[in-house]
Phi, psi and omega in degrees: 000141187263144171334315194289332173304122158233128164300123155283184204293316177302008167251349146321289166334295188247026164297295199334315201251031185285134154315299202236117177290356161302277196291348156301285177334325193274292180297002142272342181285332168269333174284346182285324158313301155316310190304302196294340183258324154337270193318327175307305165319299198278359163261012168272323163288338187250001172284334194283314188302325186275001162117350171313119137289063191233112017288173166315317164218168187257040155295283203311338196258307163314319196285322208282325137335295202271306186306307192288352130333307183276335157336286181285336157282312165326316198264357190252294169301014171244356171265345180260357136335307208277308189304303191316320196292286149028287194271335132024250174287292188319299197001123171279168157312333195221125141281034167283038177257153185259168188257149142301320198273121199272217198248164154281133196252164186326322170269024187253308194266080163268125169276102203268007174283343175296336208256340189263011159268353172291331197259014146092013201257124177260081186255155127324120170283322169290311199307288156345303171275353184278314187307327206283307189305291194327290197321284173332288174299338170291326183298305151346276163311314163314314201273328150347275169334280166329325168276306196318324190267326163317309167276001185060047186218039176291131169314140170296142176322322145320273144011305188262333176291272187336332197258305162310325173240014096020252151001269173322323194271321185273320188292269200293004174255261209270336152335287184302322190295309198303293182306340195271275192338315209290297184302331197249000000 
């Protein structure tokens, strides 16, 4: 990677343990794509929870649902190519890694049918709150990752395969399905 690319810090991890740097690059690069559409979803759903009604009305706030939904399915079907090559090459010797990628914690588990009906949006309240959970713990995980690498305490290669494919596994199965539901 050249001096000039910035990166976050969770990208760090995973130059350090690439077999090959085209394919770290390519896979920070879709995951830096996830991150940014993941937060978008969720602060649009948690802009709606604190009483914003932004956009303005609720066409605008369903259309606005549905892009960021599709958003974020895009950029999720463009990781798993990158991951896959990725978890790949990374494989340890050993499957003795503990994952980064954590659990969902309390601020995580919204109940969103209330909210998105104040906000006038004919979504799945279930389908919502499972994508809102993925989404949430992946940003999460990343801001982990990121302390992690801050403190010099970066996962081991083990480690890092497990959390990736964690990752892969909570993401690109039901998430994604959900987010497909969402976008159409």
């Amino acid at each position: 990677m050249s001096s000039v690319d910035i990166h976050p810090e969770w990208a760090e991890a995973i130059s350090s343990h690439a077999s090959n740097d085209a394919t770290a690059r390519r896979l920070i690069s879709q995951l830096i794509a996830v991150e940014t559409s993941a937060l978008a979803f969720c602060r649009l759903l948690e802009k709606w929870a604190k009483g914003d009604a932004d956009p303005s009305t609720p066409g605008r706030r369903e259309a606005a649902l549905r892009h960021a939904a599709d958003r974020i399915e895009t950029a999720l079907t463009g990781l798993e190519t990158p991951l896959g090559n990725y978890l790949l090459e990374l494989e340890p010797d050993e499957a003795e890694g503990r994952s980064w990628f954590g659990e969902p914690g309390p601020a995580e588990l919204v109940d969103w049918a209330p909210v998105l009906q104040r906000a006038g949006v004919h979504a799945s309240p279930h389908r919502v709150a499972s994508a809102y959970l993925e989404l949430a713990v992946l940003v999460r995980a990343l801001e982990g990752l990121s302390a992690s690498v801050r403190w010099e305490a970066s996962p081991n290669r083990g480690s890092l395969w497990a959390g990736l494919f964690d990752l892969r596994e909570n993401l690109i199965g039901s998430a994604l399905e959900e987010l497909r539901a969402l976008a159409a």
